[in-house]
N, C-alpha and C positions, 0 to 999 in steps of 0.2 A: 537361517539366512533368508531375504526374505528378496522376492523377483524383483529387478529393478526395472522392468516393465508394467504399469499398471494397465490394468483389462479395461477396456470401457465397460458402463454399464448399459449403453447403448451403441446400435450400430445405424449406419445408414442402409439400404435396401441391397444398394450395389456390393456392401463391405460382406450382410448378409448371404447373401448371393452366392457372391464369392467362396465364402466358409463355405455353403452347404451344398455346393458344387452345383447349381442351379444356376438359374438365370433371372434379373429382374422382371422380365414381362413374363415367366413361370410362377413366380411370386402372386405378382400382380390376380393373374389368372386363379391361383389359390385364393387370393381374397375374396374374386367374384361368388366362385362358388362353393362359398362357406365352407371351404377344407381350413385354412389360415384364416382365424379370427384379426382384420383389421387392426394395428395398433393409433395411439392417438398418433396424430401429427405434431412435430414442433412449433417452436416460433418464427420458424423460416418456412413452414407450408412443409416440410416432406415427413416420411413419415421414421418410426426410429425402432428398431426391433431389440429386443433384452433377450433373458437367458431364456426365461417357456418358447418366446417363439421361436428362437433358435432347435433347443430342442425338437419340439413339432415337425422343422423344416426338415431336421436331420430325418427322422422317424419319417416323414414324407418318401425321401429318397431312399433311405432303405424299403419300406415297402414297392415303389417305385421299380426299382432293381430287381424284386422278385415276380412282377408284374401284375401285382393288384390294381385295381382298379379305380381311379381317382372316387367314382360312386362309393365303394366298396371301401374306401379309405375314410369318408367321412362319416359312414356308417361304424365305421370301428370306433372312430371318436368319440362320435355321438350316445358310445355304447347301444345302439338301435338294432344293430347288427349281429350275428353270431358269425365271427370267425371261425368257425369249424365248417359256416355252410360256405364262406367265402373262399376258405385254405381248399375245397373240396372243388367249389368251380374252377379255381385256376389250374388242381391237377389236371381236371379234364382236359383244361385251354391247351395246358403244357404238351397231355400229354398227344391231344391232338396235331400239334406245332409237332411236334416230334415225330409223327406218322407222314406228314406233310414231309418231313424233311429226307425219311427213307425213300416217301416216293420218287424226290424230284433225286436224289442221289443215285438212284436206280435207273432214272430217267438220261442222268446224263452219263453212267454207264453203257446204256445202250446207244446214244446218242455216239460214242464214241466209240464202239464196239461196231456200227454198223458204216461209222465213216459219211452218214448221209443223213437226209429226213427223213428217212428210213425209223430211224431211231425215237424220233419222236412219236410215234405212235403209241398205243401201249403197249404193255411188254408179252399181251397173249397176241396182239400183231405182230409186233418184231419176232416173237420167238418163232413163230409158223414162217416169216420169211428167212429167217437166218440162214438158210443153208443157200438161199441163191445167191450167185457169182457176184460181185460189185456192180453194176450197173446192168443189172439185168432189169433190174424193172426202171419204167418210165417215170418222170415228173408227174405225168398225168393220172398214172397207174394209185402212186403213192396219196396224189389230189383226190381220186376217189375214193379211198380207202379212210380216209380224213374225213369228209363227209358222211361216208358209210358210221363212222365209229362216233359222229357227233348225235347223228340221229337214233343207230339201233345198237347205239353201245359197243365194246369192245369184241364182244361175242357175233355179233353179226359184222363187223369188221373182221375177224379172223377168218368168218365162213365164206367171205365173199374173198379171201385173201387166195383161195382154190383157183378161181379162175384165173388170177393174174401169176399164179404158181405155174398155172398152164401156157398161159400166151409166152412166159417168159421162158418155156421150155419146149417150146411149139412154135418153129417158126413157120413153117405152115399155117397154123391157127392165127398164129402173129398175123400173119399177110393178109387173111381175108378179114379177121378182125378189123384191121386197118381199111380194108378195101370196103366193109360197109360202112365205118364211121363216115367217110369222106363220102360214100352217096348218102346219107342218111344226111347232113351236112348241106346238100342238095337241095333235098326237101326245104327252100324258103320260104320267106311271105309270097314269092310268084307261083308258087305251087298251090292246085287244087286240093283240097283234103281227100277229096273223090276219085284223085288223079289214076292212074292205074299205077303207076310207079310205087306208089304209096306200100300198095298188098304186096307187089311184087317181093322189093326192100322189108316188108316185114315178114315174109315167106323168109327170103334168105336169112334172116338173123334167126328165125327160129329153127332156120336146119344147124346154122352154123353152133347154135346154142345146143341144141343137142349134142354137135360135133363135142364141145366142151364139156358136157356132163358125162360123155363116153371117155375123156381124154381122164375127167378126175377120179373114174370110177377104176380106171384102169391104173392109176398112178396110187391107188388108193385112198386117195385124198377126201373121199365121201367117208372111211372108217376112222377116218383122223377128226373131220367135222360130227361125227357122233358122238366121240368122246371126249369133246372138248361140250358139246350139249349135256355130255353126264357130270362133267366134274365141274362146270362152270354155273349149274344151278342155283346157288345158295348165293355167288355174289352179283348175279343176273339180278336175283332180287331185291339187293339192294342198291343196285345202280339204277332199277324203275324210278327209287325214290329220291334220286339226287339227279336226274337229267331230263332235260327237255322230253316233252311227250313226242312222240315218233310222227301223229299227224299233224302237231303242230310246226314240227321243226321242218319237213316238207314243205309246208307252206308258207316258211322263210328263206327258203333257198333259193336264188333268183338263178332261170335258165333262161335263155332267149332262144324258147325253141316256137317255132314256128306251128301254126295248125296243123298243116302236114305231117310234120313231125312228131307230133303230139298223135295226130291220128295213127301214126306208123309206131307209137311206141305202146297205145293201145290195142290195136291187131294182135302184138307181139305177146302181148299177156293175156290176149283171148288165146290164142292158137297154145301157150303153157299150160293156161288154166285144161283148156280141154282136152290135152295129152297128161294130167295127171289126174282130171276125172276119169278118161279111159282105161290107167292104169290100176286105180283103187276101184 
């Protein structure tokens, strides 16, 4: 019995299309760059596709599907190519896509695990804050910790995660914390760099910093950041080679801090520096 539908022998681009589950300006696109060998045009100007192209189209979209690459596809045509080295880069791609996708799955586990932007962080941030209350740290606490983790990586976000472990458990510490930001804050453009306020305000921050490194020492939060320096080694190393360099990204961070200020936050790291050469 024989079909009482006859087949065309030709099709038009759109009818094409259609079959191959594409689109005609996809088509189109494969002609430009020699993936789809052009066919002639008819006597009406369009053009008319048969069974090879058909085929081709199909074989297009299935490769397609597995995500070869349109370069990588007309190399297979062209036979110019070795599919072994091509099936080999897309595991790579996949299996990267797939590590990609643990992270951000991880990411929104803790994103919802910690109820805040908290979560966003990454997960050796988050996991060092977990134990504080709901709202125990600030928006701004969380805002430096972001920036800490853009510049010196996860690991120096985690270590800087001590202090804010402390103010949020220390409202004492809290209180003058706060009480230097706001004279520090002070220090405007009407302010002398020379001012005497200047040494004054960076005297106090470097007691109150001390205050803090006795608060973490005794919480033991300095033996928590050693061992996070032992076992963090290996991918410290390879976050050097995927993130901005640390004196570069500094010097894209816009602060509008004032001379004063600037001279107050240089005092503050002389009087450090020379309490940990006293020390050693």
């Amino acid at each position: 019995m024989y079909p009482s539908v006859t087949p065309p022998r030709l099709v038009k681009i759109g009818d094409a299309a259609a079959f191959a589950g594409t689109t005609p300006r996809a088509i189109r696109h494969y002609h430009q760059i020699g993936l789809l060998p052009e066919p002639e045009r008819g006597g009406d100007g369009r053009r008319r596709y048969g069974y090879d192209d058909m085929i081709r189209l199909l074989w297009i979209r299935r490769m397609a599907e597995v995500g070869i690459s349109l370069d990588d596809m007309r190399a297979a045509f062209d036979e110019s190519g070795d599919i072994e080295e091509t099936l080999g880069r897309l595991e790579e791609s996949l299996a990267a896509q797939e590590a990609d996708i643990k992270r951000q799955r991880a990411a929104v586990g803790r994103l919802r695990a910690a109820g805040s932007p908290q979560g966003l962080l990454s997960e050796l941030v988050t996991d060092r804050l977990s134990h504080l209350p709901p709202g125990a740290l600030r928006a701004s606490d969380m805002e430096a910790l972001l920036v800490t983790e853009r510049i010196f990586g996860p690991l120096g976000s985690a270590i800087q995660a001590s202090v804010y472990i402390v103010l949020a458990t220390h409202p004492d510490l809290r209180a003058e914390e706060d009480r230097l930001d706001e004279a520090e804050a002070a220090l405007d453009d009407g302010v002398d760099p020379d001012d005497p306020r200047v040494e004054e305000i960076a005297v106090q921050r470097y007691t109150h910093h001390m205050a803090l490194m006795q608060a973490i020492t005794a919480a033991g939060l300095d033996t928590a950041d050693d061992e996070l320096f032992e076992t963090y080694d290996a991918d410290l190393a390879e976050e050097k080679d995927t993130r901005m360099g640390a004196a570069e990204a500094i010097t894209k961070m816009p602060y509008d801090f004032s001379p004063a200020r600037m001279r107050c936050m240089e005092r503050l790291a002389q009087l450090v520096a020379q309490d940990a050469c006293a020390d050693s």
